[in-house]
N, C-alpha and C positions, 0 to 999 in steps of 0.2 A: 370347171364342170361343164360337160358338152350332153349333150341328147345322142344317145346310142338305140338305134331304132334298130328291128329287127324282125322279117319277114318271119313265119312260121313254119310253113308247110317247106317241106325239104329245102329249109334254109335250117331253124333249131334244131328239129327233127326230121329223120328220114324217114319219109314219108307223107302222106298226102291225110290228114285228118278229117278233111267233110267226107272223103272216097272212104276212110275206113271206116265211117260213123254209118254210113249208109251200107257196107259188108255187113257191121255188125247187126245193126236193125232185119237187114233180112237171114242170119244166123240165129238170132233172136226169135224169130217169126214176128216181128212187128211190121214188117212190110213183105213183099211178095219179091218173089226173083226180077218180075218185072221194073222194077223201082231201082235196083242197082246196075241193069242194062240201062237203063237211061241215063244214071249219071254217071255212066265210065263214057258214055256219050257225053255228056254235057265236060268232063275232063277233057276228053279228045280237042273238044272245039275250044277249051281253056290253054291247052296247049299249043293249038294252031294261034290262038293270039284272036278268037272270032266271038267268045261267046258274048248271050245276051244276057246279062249279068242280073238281068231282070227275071226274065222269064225263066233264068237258071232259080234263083232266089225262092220263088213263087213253086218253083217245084221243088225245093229241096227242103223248105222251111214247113210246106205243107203237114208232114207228119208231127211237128208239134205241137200243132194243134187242135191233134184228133188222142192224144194223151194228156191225162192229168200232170202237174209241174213234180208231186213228186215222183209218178211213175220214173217218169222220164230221168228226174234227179238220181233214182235205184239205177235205172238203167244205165246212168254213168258214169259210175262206177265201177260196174263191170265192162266199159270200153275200155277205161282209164287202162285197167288192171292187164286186158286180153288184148288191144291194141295198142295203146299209147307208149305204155312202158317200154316194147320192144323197140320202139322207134327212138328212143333219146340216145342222144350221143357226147360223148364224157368230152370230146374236143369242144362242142356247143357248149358247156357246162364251163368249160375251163376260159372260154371267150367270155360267156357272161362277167365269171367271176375278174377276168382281165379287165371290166369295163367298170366293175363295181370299185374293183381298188383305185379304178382313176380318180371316182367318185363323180362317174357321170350319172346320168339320167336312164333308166332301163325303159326301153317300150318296145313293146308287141305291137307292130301293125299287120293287120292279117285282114283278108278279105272272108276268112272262116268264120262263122258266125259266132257269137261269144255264146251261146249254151254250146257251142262243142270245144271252143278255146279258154273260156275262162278258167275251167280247172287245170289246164295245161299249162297256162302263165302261171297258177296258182304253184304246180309241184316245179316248174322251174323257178318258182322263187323271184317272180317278175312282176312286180306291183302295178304299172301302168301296161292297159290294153286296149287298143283302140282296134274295135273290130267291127266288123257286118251286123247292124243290131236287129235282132226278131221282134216284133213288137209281141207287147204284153199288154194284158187288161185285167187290172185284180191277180197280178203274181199269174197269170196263167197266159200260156204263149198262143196265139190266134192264127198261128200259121203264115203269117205276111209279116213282109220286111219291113223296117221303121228306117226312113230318113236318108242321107245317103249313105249305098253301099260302098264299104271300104274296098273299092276296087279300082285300079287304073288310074285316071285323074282323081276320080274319087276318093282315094288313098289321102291324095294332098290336100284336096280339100278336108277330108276329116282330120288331118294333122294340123291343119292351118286353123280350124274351126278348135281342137284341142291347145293347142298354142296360145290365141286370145284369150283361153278359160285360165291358162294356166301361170302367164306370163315367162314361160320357157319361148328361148328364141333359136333357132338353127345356126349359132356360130359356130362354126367346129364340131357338127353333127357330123353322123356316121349314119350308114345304112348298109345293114347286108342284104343280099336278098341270090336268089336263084333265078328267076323268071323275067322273062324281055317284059310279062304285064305289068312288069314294077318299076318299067322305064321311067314313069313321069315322077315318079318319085327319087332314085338312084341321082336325078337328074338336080334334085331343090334342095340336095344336102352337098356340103362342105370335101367331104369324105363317101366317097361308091363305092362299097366293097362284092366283090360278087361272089359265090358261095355255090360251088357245087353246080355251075350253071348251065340250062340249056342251052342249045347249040345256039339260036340267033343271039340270045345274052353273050356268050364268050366270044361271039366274032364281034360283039359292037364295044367288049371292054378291052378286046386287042386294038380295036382302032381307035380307041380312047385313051390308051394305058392306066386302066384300072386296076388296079390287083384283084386278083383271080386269087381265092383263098378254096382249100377242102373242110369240112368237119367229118369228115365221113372215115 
């Protein structure tokens, strides 16, 4: 029994779920047009490999804190339904299931925060998720991020910090992922697999001879 880790955003799914949570909010009218100009910006700089993961956090967790827990719980459900579902892919689905017959370890590690990824581990049927956590006070979300973000090194550290709770060890783990910011991670597992990947990703798993896998 190994640890089968696995990225989120156009790694399970295609597609990017904190960018469609933020579509949706301003479709919605719960945010203004101006709020999804900034974070197809804060993408851009995600994808040049620059952003500040901080200052990204502090702007994007903002709106849930200016909603009630159930609002926002109504509200997504109607992402789930209007975004999510279009994005799932039956190869992702049939990998999961490749890794459950092994009778490995299922995880979600995602840098998305869990009010937008919990339900998403939840309809993939993926019990462990280690993600970007919003803090709460009294069940209600305060708009600021709790602890470290699951991003970049960050990643390993929340794994490594999940590891000790758990007493699962990285023999014969696996990681898939899409993105070069998952490097430090791809890097602390047994098994690299890469998934649909951006350009600097598939130039560094050709000169590594990673396997380069599709779900799309």
């Amino acid at each position: 029994m190994a640890l089968a880790l696995f990225d989120l955003d156009h790694t399970l799914i295609n597609g990017d779920s904190d960018l469609a949570w933020g579509e949706f909010m301003v479709e919605q009218g719960i945010a203004d047009a101006s709020f999804l100009d900034a974070h197809e910006a804060y993408f851009d700089q995600y994808v040049q490999g620059t952003l500040d993961i901080d200052e990204f956090l502090n702007f994007a967790l903002e709106p849930l804190g200016k909603h009630p827990r159930q609002a926002l719980d109504n509200w997504h459900q109607r992402f789930m339904q209007q975004k999510i579902e279009p994005m799932f892919q039956p190869k992702a689905e049939e990998l999961l299931n490749y890794h459950r017959q092994r009778g490995d370890v299922l995880v979600i590690i995602t840098a998305t925060n869990a009010f937008v990824t919990t339900p998403i581990a939840q309809r993939l049927n993926v019990d462990q998720l280690i993600a970007t956590t919003p803090e709460e006070v009294n069940n209600e979300y305060t708009g600021k991020p709790f602890g470290i973000p699951c991003f970049q090194a960050g990643k390993v550290k929340r794994l490594h910090a999940w590891l000790e709770q758990t007493h699962h060890s990285l023999a014969g783990s696996f990681f898939y992922s899409d993105s070069h910011n998952d490097l430090p991670l791809l890097e602390s597992v047994e098994n690299p697999v890469v998934v649909d990947p951006d350009q600097q990703l598939n130039q560094i798993a050709e000169q590594r001879g990673w396997p380069v896998i599709s779900l799309r």
